[in-house]
C-alpha positions in Angstrom: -14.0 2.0 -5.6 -16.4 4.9 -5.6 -19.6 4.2 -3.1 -22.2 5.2 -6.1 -26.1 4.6 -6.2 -26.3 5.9 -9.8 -24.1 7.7 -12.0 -25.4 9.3 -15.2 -23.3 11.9 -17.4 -23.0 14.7 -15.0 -25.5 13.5 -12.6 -23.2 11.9 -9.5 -25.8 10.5 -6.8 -23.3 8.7 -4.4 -24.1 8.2 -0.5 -21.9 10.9 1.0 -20.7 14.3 -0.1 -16.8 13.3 0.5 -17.6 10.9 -2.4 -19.1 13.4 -4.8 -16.1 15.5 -4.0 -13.6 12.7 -4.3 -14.9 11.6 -7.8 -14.8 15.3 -9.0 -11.0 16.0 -7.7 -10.2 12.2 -9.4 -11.7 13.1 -12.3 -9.5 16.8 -12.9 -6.3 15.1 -11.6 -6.5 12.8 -14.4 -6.6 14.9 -16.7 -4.0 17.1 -15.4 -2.0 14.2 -15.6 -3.0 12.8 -19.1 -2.0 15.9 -20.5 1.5 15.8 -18.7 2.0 12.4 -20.6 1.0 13.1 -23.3 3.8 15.9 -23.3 6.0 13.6 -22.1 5.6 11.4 -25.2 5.6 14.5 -27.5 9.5 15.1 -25.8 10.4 11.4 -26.2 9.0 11.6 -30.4 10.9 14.9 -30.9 14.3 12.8 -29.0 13.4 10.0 -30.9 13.3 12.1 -34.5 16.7 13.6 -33.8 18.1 10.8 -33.6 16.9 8.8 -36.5 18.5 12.5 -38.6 21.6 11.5 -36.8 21.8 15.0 -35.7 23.8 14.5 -33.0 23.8 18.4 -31.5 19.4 18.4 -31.8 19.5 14.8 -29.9 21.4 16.1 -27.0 19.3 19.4 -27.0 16.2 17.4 -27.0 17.4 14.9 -24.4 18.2 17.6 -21.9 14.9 18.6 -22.3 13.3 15.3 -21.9 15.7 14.4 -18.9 14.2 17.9 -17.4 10.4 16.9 -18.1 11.0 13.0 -17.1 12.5 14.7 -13.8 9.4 16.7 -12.9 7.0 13.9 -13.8 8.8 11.6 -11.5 8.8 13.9 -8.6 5.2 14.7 -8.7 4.8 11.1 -8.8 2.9 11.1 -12.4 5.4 8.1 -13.8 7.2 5.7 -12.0 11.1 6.9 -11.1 12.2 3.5 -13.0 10.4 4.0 -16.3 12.4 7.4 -16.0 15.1 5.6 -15.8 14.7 3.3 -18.4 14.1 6.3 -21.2 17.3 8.1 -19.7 19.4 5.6 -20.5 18.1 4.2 -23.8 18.4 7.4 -25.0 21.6 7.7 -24.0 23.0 4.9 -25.3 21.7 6.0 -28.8 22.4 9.1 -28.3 26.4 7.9 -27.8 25.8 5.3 -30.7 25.5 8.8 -33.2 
């Protein structure tokens, strides 16, 4: 809920400067945190394609990564700590079904 008169490309006219700054520091800290998704689902893809080659020893390396990067994401408070979860253990599970 942004307190804006007009908004126009680059042009931000809103009633106080605290806004202007607010929708600025929004705007780069979603980015920052599309890009960490879209790393994450990179990690989860890579998991994924190990484990439809039923390489059992690439699945568990690229799980360890993913654990690590699900981890950090969770912490900085990017995902929520249950989707985490969820991944962890699906993964697992297929992981052991190799």
């Amino acid at each position: 809920m942004y307190n804006l008169l007009y908004f126009n490309g680059d042009n931000i006219m809103t009633n106080t400067q605290s806004a202007n700054k607010r929708i600025k520091t929004n705007e780069n800290k979603r980015k920052h945190n599309v890009s960490k998704k879209s790393m994450m689902k990179t990690f989860i893809k890579r998991t994924q394609k190990a484990i439809n080659e039923k390489n059992k020893e690439k699945a568990n390396i690229e799980f360890k990564q993913l654990q690590k990067i699900l981890d950090k994401l969770v912490f900085k408070k990017i995902i929520h700590k249950n989707k985490a979860a969820r991944h962890k253990s699906n993964f697992t599970i297929k992981i052991k079904k190799i």
